[in-house]
N, C-alpha and C positions, 0 to 999 in steps of 0.2 A: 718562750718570751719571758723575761725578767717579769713584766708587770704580771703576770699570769702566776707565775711560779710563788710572788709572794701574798698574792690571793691566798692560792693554796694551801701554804703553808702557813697562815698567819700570825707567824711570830718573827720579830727582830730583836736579837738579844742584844744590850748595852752595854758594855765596856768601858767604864767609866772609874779614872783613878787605878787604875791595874798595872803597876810596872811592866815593859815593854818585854822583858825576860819573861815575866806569865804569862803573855798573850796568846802565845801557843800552845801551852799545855791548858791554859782555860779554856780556850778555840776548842781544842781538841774531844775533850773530856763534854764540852757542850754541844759536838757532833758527836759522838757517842749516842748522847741521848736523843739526838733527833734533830735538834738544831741545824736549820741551814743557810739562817742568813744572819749575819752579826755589823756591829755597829762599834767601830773605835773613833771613842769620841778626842776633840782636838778641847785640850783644859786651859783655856783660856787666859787665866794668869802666872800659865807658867813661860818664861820667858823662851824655852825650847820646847813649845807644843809642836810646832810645824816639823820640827825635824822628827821629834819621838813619833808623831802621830803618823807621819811617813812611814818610818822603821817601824811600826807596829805592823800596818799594812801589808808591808812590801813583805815584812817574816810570814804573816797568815796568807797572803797570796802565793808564796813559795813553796809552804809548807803544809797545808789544810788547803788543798786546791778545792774539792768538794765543798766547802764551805762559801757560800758568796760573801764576799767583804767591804761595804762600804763605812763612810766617816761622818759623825758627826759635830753635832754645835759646831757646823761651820759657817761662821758670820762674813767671810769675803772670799773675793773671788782670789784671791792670793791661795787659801787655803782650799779652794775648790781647784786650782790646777797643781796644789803640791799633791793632795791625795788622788788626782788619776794618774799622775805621774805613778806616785806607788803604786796602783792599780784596784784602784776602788772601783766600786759598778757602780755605788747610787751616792748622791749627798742627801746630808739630813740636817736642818737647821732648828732651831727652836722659834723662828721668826721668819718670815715674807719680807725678802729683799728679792727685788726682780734682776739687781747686777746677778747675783751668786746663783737666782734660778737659770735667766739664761746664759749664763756660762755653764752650767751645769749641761743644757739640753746641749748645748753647740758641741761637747765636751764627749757627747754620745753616753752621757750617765745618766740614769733616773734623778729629778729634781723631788724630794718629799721636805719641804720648809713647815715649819710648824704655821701655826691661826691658832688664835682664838674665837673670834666677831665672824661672823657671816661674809662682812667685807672682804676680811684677809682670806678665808676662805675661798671665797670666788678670786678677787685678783692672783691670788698664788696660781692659782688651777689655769686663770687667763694667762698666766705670765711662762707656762708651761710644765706648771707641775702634774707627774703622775699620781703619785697619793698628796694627799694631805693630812696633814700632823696635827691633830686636836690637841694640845697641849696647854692646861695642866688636863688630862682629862679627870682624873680621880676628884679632883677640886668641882670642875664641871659637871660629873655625875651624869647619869644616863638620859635622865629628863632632858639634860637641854641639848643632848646629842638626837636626840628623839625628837625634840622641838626644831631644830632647825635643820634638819633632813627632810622633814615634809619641802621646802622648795629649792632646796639644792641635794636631791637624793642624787644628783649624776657625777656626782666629785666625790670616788671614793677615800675616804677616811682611814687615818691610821690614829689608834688609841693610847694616847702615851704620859705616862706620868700618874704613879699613882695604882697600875694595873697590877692586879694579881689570882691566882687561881679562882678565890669568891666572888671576883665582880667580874671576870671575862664574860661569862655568859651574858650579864645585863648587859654590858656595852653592845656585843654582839647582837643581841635581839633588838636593840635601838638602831640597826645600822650601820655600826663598824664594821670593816671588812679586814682588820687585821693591828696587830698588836708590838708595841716597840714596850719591852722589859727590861730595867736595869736590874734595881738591887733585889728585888725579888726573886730573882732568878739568879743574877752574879754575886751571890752572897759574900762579903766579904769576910767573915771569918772561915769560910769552906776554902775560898785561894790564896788568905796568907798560913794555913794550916797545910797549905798542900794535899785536902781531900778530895782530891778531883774524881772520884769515884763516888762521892755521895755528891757531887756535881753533877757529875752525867745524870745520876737516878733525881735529883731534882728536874733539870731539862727535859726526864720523860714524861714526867708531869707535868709540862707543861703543855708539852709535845700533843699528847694523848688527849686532855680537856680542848686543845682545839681542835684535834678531830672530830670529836666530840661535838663542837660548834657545829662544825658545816654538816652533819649528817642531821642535827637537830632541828638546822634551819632549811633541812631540804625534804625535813618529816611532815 
């Protein structure tokens, strides 16, 4: 099961501003290192997001089958049935709109909307979302991830904005049950350099620390 799988695994890598020509060899090079769930985000003020963000999909759904592929910053349900068309599994927003979640669920995709507040929190999770998107979390810090887990510990969490190798563990120990990385991880001088080999070996580092997580949290 999808929601099980990114438990487990606890990372989704971000793809954000990456010409639609890298998306596969960045795809690639970040399943190498372990990577298996990815996130191409839809760039809002570009006047051909919907179609690029399409064609990025539909290439890593072609070509990097082992890789699970969903879309992010998607603000309407327009943009939640271009990217199943392309064949995404989940959406990912930065925000709680209950159009984009339940189209999402009816869509047969995993719904993850970003919160901030406890409220958006809960209504997101009421309105059928699988995880939930702490976002900013790096802004939020662990404390108040920790603080507001005490009475909604049953809505898992997804940690996003801000994460990287030094502070996974503390989110994790607050809580989170799993990790959304952009530029920490899709460095962008490594993919307009074309170093997709010191990619991969990035992503195993990443990879490897959340192993790391769950055997720590199950010590």
């Amino acid at each position: 099961m999808l929601t099980e799988s990114i438990k487990q695994e606890k990372l989704i890598a971000i793809l954000r501003g990456i010409p639609v020509e890298k998306t596969v060899p960045v795809v690639k090079s970040l399943r190498d290192g372990g990577i298996r769930f990815v996130e191409v985000t839809f760039a809002q003020s570009s006047p051909t997001c919907l179609e690029d963000t399409a064609r990025a999909i539909a290439g890593l759904v072609e070509n990097v089958a082992d890789v699970m592929v969903g879309a992010g910053t998607v603000l309407n349900v327009g943009q939640v049935e271009a990217a199943h068309a392309a064949g995404a599994k989940y959406i990912i927003s930065p925000n709680t709109d209950r159009a984009v979640i339940e189209r999402t669920v009816a869509l047969g995709m995993l719904s993850i909307p970003g919160a901030f507040t406890p409220s958006e929190i809960v209504a997101a999770h009421q309105y059928g979302a699988a995880f939930v998107k702490l976002f900013p979390a790096g802004n939020l810090g662990a404390s108040y991830i920790k603080a507001i887990r005490a009475p909604i510990s049953h809505i898992p969490l997804l940690a996003v904005g801000g994460v990287d190798l030094e502070n996974m563990e503390e989110f994790y120990q607050a809580g989170i049950c799993g990790f959304g990385i952009g530029a920490s991880i899709t460095k962008k001088d490594l993919i307009e350099s074309g170093n997709y080999p010191a990619l991969a070996e990035l992503a195993k580092e990443y990879v490897l620390r959340a192993a790391q997580l769950g055997k720590e949290r199950h010590s």
